[in-house]
Backbone as JSON Lines, residues from 0, in Angstrom:
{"i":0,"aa":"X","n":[298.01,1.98,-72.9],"ca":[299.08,1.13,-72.36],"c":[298.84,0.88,-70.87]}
{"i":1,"aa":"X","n":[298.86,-0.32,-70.35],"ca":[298.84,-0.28,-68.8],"c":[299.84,-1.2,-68.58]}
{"i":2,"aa":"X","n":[300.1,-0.95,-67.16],"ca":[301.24,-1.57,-66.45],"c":[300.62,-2.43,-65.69]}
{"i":3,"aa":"X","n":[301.5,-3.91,-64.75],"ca":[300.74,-4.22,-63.73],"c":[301.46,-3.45,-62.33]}
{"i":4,"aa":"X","n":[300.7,-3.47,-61.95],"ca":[301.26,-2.96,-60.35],"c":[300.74,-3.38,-59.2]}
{"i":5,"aa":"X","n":[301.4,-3.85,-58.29],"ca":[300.48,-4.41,-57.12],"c":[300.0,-3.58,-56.24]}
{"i":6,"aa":"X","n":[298.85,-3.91,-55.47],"ca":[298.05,-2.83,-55.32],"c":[298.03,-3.39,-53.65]}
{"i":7,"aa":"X","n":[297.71,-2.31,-52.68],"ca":[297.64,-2.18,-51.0],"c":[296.04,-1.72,-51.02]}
{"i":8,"aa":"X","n":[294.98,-1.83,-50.77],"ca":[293.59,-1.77,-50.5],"c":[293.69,-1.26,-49.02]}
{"i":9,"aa":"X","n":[293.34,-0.03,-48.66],"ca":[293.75,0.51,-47.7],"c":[292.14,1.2,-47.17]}
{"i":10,"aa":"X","n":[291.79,1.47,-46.19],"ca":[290.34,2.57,-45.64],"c":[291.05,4.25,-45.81]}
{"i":11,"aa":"X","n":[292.08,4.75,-46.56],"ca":[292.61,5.81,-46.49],"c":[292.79,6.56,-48.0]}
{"i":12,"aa":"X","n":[293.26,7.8,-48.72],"ca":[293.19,8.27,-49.18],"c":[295.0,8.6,-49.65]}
{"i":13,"aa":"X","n":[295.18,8.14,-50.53],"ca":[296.9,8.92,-50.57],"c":[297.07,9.77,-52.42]}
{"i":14,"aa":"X","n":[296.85,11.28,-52.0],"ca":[296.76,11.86,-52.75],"c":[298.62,12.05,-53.63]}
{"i":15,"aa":"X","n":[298.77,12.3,-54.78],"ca":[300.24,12.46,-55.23],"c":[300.6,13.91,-54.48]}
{"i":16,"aa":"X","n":[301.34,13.47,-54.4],"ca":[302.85,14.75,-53.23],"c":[302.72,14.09,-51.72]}
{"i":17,"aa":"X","n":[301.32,13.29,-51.31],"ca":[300.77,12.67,-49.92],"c":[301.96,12.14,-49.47]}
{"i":18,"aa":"X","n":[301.96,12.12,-48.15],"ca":[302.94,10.89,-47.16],"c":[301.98,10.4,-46.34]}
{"i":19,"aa":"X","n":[302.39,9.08,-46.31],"ca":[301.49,8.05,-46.02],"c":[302.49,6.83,-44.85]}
{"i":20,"aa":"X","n":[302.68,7.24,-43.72],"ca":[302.99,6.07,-42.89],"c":[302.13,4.89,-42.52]}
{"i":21,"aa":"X","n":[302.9,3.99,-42.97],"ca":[302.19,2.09,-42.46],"c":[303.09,1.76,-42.35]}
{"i":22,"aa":"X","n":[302.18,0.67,-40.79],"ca":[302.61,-0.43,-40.76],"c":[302.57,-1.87,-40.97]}
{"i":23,"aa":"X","n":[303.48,-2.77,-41.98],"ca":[302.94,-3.69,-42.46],"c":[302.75,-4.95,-41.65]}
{"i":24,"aa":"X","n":[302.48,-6.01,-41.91],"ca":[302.89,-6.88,-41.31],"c":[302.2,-8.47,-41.62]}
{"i":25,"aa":"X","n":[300.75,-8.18,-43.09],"ca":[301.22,-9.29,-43.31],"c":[301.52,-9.54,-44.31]}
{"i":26,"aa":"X","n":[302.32,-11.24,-44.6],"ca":[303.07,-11.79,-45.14],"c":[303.14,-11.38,-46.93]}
{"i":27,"aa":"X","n":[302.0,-11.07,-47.49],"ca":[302.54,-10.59,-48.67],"c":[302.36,-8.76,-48.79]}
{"i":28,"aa":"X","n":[302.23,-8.35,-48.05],"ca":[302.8,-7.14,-48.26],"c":[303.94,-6.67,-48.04]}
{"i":29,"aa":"X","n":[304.59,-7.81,-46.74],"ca":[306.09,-7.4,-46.5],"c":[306.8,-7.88,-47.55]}
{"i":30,"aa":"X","n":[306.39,-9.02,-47.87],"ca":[307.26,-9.68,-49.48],"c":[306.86,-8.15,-50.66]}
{"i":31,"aa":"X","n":[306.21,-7.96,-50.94],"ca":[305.85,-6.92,-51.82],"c":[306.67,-5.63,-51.55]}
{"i":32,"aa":"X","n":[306.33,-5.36,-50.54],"ca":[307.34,-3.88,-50.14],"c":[308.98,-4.59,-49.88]}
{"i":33,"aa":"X","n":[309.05,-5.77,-49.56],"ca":[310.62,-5.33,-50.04],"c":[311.03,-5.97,-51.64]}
{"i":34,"aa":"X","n":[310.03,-6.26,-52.35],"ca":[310.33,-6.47,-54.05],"c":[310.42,-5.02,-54.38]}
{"i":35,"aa":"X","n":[309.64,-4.06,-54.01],"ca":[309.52,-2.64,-54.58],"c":[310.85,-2.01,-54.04]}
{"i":36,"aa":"X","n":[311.39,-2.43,-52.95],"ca":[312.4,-2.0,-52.3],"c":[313.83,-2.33,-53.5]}
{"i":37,"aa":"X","n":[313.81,-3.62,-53.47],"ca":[315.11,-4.23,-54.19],"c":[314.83,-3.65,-55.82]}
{"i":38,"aa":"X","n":[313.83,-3.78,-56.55],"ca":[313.91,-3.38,-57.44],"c":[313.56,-1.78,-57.94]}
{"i":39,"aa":"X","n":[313.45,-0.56,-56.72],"ca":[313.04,0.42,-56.76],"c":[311.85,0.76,-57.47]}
{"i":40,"aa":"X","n":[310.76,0.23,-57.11],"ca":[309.14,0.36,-57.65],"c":[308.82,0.94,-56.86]}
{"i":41,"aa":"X","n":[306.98,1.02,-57.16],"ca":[306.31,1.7,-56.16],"c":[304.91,0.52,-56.14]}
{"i":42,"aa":"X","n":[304.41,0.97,-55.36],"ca":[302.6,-0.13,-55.04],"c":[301.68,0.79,-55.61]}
{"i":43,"aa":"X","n":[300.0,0.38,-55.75],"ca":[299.17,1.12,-55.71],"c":[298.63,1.2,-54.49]}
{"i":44,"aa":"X","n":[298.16,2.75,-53.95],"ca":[297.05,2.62,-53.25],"c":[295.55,2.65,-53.14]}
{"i":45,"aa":"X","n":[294.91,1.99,-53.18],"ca":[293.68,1.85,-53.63],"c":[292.59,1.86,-52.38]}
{"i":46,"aa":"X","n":[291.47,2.88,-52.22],"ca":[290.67,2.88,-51.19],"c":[289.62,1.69,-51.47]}
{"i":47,"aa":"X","n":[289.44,1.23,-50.37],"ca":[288.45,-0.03,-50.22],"c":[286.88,0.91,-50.4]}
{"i":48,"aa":"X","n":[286.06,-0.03,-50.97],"ca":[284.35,0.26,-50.93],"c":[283.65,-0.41,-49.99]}
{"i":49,"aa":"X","n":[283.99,-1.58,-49.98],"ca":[282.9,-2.38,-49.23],"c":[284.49,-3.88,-49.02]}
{"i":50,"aa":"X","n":[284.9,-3.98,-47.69],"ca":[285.73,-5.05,-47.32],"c":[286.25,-4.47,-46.36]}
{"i":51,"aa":"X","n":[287.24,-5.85,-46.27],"ca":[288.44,-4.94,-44.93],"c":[289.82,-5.35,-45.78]}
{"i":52,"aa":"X","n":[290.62,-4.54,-44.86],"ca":[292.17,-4.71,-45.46],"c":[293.05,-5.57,-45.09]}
{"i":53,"aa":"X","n":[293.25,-6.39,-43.5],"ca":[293.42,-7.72,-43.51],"c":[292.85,-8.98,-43.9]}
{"i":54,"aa":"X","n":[293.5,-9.98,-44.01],"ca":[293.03,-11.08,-44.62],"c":[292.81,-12.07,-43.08]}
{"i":55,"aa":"X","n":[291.96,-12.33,-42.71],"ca":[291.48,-12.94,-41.21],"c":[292.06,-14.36,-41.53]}
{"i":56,"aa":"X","n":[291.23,-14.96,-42.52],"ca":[290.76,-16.35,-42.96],"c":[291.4,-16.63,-44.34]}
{"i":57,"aa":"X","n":[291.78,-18.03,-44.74],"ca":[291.49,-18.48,-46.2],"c":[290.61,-18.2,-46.59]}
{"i":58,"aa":"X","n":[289.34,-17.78,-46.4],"ca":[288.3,-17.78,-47.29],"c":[287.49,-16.28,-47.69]}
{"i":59,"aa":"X","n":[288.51,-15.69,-47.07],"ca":[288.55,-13.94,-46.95],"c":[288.58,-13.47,-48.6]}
{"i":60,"aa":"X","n":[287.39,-12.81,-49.07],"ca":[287.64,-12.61,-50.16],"c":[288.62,-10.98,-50.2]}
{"i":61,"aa":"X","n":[288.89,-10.66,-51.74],"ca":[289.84,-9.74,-51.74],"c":[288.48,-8.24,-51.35]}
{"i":62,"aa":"X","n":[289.1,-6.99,-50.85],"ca":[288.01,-6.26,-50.69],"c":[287.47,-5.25,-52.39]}
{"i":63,"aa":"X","n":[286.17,-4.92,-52.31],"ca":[285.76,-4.44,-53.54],"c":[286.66,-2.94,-53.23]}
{"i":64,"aa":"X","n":[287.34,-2.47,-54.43],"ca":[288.09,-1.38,-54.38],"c":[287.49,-0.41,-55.37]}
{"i":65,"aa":"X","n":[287.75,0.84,-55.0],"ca":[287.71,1.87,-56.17],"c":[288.75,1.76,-57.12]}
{"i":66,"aa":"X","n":[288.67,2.74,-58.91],"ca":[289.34,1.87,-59.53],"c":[290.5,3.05,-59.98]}
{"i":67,"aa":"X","n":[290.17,4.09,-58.89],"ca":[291.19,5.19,-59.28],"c":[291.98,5.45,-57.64]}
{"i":68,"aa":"X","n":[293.38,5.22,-58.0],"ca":[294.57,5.32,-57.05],"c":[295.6,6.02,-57.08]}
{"i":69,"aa":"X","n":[296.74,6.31,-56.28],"ca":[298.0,6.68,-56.44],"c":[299.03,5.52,-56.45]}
{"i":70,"aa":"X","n":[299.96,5.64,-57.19],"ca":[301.21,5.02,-56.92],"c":[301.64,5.97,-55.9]}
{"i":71,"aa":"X","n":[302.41,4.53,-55.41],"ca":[303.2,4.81,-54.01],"c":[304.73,4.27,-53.8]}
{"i":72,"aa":"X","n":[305.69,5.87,-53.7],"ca":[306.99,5.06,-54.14],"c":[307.59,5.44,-52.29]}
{"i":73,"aa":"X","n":[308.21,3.95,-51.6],"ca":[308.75,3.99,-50.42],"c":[310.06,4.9,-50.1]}
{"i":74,"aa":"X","n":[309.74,5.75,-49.32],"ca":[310.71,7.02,-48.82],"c":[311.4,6.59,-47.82]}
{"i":75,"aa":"X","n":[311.24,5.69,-47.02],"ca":[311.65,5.66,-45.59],"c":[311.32,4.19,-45.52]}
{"i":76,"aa":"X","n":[312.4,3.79,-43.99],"ca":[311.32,2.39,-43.46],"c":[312.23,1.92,-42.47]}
{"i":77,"aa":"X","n":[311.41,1.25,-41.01],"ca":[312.42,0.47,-40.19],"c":[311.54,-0.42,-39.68]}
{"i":78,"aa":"X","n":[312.46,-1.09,-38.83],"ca":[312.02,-2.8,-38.15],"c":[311.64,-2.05,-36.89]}
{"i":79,"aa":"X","n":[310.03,-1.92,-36.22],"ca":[309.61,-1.46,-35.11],"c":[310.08,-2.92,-34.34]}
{"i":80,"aa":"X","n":[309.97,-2.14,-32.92],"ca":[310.28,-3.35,-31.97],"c":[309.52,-4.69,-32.16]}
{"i":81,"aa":"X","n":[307.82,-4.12,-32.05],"ca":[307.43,-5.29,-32.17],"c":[307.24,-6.43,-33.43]}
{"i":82,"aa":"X","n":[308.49,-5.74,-34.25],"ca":[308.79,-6.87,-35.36],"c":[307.96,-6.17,-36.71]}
{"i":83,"aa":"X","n":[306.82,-5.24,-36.76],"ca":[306.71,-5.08,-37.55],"c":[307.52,-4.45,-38.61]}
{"i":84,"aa":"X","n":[306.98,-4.32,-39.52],"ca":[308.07,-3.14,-40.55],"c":[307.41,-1.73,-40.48]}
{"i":85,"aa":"X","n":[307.98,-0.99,-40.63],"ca":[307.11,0.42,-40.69],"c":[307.99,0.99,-42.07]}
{"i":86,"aa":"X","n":[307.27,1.41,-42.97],"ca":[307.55,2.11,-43.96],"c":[306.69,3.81,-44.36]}
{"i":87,"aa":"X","n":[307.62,4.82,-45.05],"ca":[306.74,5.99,-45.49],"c":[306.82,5.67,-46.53]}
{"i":88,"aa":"X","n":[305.6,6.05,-47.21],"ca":[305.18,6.18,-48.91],"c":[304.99,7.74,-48.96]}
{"i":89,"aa":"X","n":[305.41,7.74,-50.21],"ca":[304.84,9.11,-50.98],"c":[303.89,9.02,-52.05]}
{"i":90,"aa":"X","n":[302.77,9.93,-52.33],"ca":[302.18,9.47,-53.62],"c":[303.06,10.09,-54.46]}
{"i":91,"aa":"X","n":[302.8,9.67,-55.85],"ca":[303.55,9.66,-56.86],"c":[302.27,9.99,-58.09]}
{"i":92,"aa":"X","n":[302.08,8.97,-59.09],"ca":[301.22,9.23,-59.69],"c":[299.77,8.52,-59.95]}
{"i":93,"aa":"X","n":[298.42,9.34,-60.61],"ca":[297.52,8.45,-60.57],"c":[297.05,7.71,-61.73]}
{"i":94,"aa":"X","n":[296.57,6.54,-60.86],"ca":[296.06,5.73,-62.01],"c":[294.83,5.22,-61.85]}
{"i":95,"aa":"X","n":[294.44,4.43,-63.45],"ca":[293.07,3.84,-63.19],"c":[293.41,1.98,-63.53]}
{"i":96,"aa":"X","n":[292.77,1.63,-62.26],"ca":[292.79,0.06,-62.51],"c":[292.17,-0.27,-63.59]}
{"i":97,"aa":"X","n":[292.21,-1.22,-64.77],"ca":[291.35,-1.58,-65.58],"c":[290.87,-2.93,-65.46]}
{"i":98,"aa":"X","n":[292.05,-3.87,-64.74],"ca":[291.3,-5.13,-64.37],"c":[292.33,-5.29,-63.36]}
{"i":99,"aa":"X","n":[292.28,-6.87,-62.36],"ca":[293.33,-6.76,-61.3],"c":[292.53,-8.39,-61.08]}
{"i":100,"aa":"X","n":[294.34,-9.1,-60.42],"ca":[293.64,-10.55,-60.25],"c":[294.42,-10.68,-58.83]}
{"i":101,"aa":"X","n":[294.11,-11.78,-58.72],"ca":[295.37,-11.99,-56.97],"c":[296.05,-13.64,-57.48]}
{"i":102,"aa":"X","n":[297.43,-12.63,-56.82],"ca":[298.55,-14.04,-56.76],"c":[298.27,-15.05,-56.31]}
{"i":103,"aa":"X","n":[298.74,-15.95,-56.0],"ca":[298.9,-17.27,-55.47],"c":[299.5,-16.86,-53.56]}
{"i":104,"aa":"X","n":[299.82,-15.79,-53.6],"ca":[299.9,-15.52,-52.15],"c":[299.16,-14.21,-51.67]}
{"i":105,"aa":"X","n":[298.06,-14.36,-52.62],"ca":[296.76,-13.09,-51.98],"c":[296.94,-11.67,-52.33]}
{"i":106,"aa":"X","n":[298.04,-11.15,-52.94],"ca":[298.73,-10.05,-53.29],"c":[297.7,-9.76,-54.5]}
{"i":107,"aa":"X","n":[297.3,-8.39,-54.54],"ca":[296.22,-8.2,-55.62],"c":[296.95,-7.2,-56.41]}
{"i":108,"aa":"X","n":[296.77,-7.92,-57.89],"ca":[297.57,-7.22,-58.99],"c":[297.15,-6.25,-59.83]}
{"i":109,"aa":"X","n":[297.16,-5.52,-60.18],"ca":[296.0,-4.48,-61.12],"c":[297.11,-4.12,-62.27]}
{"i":110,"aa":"X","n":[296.42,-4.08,-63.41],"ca":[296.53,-3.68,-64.85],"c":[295.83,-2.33,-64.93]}
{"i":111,"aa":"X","n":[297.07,-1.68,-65.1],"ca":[296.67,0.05,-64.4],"c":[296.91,1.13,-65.96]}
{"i":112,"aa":"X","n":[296.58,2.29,-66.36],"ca":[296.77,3.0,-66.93],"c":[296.86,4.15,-66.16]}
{"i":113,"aa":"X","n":[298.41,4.63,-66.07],"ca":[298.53,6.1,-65.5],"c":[297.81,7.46,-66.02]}
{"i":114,"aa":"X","n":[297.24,8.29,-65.0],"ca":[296.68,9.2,-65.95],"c":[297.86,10.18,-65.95]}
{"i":115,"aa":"X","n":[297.34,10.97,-67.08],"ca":[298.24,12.3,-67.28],"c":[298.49,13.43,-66.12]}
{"i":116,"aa":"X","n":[299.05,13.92,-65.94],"ca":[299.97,14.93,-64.95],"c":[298.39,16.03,-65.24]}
{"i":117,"aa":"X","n":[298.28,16.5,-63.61],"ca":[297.29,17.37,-63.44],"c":[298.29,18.99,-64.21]}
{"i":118,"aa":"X","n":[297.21,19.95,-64.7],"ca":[297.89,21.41,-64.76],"c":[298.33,22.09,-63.09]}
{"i":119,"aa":"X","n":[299.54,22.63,-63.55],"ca":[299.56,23.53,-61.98],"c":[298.56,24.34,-61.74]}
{"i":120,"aa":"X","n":[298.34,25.19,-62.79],"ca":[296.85,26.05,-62.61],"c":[297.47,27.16,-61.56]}
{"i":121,"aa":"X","n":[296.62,27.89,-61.59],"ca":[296.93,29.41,-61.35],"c":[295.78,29.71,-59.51]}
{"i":122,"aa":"X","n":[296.19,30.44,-58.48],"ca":[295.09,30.52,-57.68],"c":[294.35,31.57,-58.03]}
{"i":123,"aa":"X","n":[293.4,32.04,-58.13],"ca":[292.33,33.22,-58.08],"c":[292.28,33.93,-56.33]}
{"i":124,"aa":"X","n":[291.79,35.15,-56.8],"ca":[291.79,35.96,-55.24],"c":[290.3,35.07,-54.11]}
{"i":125,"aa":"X","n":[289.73,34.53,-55.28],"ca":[288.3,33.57,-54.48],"c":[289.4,32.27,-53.54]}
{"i":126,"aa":"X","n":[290.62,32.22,-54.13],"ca":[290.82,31.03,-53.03],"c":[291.59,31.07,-52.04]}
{"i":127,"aa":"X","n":[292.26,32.39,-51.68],"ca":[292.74,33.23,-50.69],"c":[292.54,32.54,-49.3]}
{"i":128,"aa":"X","n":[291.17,32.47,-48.92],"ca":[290.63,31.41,-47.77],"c":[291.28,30.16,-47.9]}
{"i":129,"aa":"X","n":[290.73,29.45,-48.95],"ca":[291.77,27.95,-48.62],"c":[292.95,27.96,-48.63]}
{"i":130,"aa":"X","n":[294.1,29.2,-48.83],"ca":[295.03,29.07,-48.75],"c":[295.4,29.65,-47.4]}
{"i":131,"aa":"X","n":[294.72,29.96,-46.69],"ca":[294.68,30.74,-44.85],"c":[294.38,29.24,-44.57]}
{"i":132,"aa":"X","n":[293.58,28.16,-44.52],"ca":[293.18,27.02,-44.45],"c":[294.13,25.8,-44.37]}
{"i":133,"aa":"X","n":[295.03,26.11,-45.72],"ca":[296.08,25.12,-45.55],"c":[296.75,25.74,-44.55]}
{"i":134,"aa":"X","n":[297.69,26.72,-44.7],"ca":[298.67,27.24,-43.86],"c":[298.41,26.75,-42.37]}
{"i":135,"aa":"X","n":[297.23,27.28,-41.67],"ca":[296.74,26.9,-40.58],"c":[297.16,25.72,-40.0]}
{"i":136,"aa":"X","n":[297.01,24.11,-41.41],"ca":[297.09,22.7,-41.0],"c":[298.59,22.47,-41.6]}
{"i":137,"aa":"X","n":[298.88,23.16,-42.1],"ca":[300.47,22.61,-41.88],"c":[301.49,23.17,-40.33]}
{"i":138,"aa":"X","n":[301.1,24.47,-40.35],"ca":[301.44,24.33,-39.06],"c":[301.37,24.11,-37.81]}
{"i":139,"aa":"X","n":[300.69,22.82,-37.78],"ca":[300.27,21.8,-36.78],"c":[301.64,20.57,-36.47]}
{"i":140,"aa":"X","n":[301.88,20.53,-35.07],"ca":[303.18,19.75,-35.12],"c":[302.99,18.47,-35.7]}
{"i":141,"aa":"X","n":[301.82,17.6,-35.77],"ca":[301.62,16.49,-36.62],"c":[302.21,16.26,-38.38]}
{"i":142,"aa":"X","n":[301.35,17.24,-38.58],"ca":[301.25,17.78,-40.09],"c":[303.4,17.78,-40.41]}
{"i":143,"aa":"X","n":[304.05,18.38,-39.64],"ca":[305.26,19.05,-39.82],"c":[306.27,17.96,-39.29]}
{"i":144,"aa":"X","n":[305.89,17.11,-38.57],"ca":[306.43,15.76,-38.77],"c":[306.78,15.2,-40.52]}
{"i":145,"aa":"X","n":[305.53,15.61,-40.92],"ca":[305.69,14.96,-42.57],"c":[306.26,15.32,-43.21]}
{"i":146,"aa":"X","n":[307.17,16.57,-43.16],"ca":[307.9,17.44,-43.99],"c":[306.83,17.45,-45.35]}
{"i":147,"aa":"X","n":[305.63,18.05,-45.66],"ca":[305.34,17.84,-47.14],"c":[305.44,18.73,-47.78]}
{"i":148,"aa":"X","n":[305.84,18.72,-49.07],"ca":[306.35,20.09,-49.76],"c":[305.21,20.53,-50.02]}
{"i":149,"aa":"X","n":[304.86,22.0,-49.75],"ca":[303.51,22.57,-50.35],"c":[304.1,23.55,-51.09]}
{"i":150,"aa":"X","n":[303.47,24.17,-52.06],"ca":[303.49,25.22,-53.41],"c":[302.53,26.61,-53.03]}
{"i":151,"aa":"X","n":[302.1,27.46,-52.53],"ca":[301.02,27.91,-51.73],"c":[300.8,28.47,-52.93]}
{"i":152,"aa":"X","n":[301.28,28.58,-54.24],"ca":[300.98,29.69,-55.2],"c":[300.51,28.87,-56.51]}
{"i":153,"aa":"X","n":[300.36,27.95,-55.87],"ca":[299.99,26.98,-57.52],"c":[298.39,25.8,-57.1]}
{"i":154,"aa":"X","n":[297.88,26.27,-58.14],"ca":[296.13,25.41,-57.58],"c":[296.58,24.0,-57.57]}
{"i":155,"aa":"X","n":[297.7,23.48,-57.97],"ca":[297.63,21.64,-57.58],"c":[297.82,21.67,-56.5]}
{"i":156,"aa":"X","n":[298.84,21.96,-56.56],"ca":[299.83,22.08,-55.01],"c":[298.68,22.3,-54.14]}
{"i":157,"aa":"X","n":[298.18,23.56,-53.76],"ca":[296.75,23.67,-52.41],"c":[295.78,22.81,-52.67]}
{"i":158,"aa":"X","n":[295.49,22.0,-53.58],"ca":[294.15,21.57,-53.77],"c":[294.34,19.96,-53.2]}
{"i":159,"aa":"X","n":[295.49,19.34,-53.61],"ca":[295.39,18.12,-53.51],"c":[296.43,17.91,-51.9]}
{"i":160,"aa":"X","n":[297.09,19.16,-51.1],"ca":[296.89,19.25,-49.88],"c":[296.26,19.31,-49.23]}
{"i":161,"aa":"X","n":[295.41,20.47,-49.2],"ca":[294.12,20.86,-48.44],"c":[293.18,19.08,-48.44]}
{"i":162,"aa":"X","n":[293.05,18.72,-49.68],"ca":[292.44,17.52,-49.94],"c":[293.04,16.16,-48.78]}
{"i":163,"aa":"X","n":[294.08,16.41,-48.84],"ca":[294.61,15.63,-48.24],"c":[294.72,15.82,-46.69]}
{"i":164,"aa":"X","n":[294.68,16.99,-46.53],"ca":[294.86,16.77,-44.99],"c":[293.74,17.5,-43.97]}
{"i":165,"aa":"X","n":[292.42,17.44,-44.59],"ca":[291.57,17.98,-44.18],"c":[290.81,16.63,-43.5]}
{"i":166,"aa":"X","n":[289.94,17.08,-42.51],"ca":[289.68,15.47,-41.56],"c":[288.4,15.21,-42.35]}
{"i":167,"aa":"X","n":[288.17,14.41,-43.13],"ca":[287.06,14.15,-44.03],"c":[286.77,12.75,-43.89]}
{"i":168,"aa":"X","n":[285.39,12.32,-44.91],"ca":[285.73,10.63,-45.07],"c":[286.46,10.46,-45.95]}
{"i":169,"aa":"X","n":[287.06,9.36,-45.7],"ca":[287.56,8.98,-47.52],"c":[287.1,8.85,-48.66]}
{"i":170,"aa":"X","n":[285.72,8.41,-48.7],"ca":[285.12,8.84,-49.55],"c":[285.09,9.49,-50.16]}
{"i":171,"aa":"X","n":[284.79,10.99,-49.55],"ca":[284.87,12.7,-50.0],"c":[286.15,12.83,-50.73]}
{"i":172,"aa":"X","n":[287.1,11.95,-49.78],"ca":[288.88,12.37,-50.31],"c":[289.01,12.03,-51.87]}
{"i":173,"aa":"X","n":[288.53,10.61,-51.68],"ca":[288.55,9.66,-53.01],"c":[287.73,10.27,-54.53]}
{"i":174,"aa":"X","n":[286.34,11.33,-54.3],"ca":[285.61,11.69,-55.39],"c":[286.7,13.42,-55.55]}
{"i":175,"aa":"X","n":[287.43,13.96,-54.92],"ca":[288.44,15.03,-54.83],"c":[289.48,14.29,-55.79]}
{"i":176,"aa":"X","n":[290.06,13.43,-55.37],"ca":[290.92,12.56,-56.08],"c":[291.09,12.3,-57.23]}
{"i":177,"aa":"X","n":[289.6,11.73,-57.78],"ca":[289.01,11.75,-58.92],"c":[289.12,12.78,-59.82]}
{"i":178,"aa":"X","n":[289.21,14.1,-59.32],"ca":[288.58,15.19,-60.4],"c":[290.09,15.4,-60.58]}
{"i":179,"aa":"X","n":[289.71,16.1,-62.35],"ca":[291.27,16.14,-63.39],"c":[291.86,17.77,-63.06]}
{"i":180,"aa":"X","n":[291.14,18.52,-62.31],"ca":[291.46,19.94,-62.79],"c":[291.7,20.32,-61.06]}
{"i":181,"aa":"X","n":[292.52,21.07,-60.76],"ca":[292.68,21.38,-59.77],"c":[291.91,22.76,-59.47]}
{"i":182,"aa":"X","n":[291.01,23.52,-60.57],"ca":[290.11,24.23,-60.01],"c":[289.02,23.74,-59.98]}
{"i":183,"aa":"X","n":[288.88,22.57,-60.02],"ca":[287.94,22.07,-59.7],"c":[287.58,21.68,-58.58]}
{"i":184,"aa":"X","n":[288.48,20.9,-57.88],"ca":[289.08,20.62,-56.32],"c":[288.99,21.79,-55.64]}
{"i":185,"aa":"X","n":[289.33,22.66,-55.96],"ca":[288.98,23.88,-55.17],"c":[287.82,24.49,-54.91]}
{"i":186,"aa":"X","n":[287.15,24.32,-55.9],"ca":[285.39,25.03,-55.97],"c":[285.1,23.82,-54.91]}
{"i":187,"aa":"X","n":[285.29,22.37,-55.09],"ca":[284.73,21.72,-53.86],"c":[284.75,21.74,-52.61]}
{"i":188,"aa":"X","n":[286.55,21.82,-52.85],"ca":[287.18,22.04,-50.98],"c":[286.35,23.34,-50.7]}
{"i":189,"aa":"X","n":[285.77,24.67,-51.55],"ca":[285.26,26.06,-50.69],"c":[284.12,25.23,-50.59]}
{"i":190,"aa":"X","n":[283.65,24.49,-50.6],"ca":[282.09,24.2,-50.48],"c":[282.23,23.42,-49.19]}
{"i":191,"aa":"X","n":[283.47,22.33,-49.18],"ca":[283.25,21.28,-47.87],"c":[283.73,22.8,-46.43]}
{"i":192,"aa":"X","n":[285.07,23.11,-46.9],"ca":[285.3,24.35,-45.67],"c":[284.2,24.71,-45.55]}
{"i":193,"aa":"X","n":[283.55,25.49,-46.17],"ca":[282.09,26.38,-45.75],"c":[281.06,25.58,-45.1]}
{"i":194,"aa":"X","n":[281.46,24.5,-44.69],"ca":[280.28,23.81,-44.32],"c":[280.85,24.01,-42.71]}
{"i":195,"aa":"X","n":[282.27,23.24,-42.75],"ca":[283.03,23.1,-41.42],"c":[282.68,24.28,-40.77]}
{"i":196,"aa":"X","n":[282.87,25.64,-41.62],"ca":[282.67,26.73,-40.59],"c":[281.33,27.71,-40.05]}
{"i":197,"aa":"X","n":[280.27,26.57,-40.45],"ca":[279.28,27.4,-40.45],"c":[278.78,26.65,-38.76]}
């Protein structure tokens, strides 16, 4: 079964439980975020491969995207001075694009199949470290701006934090993203940490 959902092509990573501040400003994303607004939806977020995320020109094609994302349901939002909108997203759940076309006002649509809910999964005494790891980056005054709920005792919960708020490429974030098992994410994140600290 897939849904359509309109999709935000972003250079960033928004993992489910993620908060994600933007600011919008052009014309069909502000129409889009306040359709999701009035009718209580959410967007996809989808990391770009090869493009950019404004549209410069008419002749700007849409950017090539990866085809696995989060829904993104709007938590927050105000009118910054300089007119933009500023909204928070949360991730929500993931999906896989299966095809996607663009509106008549550039808005790119995707025909999505949600995947199934990750296991909480259990931590092992091997992941003890990444959980000294998270702790560390949440209590950073940035990080604690976001209020994000963390679980310290459950492998989704650390895996797709740590994932998330570790300074990586997106790339790295996006193939983390990808994987179904949250001990799986973890055997990776000990491999990327161990690199950071050597």
């Amino acid at each position: 079964m897939t849904e359509e959902l309109a999709l935000f092509p972003l250079r960033t990573v928004l993992f489910p439980g993620g908060v994600l501040p933007l600011r919008v400003f052009e014309p069909r994303y502000v129409d889009m975020v306040g359709r999701c607004m009035r009718e209580g939806k959410g967007f996809g977020v989808v990391l770009i491969r090869t493009g950019v995320e404004a549209r410069r020109s008419p002749e700007d094609h849409q950017p090539d995207i990866f085809t696995i994302g989060t829904e993104a349901k709007i938590v927050d939002f105000n009118q910054a001075d300089n007119g933009l909108l500023g909204i928070v997203a949360q991730g929500s759940r993931k999906f896989a694009v299966r095809s996607s076309f663009e509106q008549r006002d550039h808005l790119l649509v995707g025909d999505v199949e949600y995947l199934p809910d990750e296991p909480t999964g259990e931590l092992l005494p091997e992941h003890e470290s990444l959980v000294a790891v998270l702790r560390q980056l949440t209590e950073h005054p940035l990080v604690q701006k976001l209020q994000l709920q963390v679980d310290f005792e459950q492998a989704r919960s650390v895996s797709l934090r740590l994932a998330d708020l570790l300074p990586i490429e997106p790339e790295i974030k996006q193939s983390l993203l990808q994987l179904r098992w949250p001990r799986e994410r973890l055997t990776e994140l000990k491999r990327i940490v161990s690199k950071f600290q050597q």
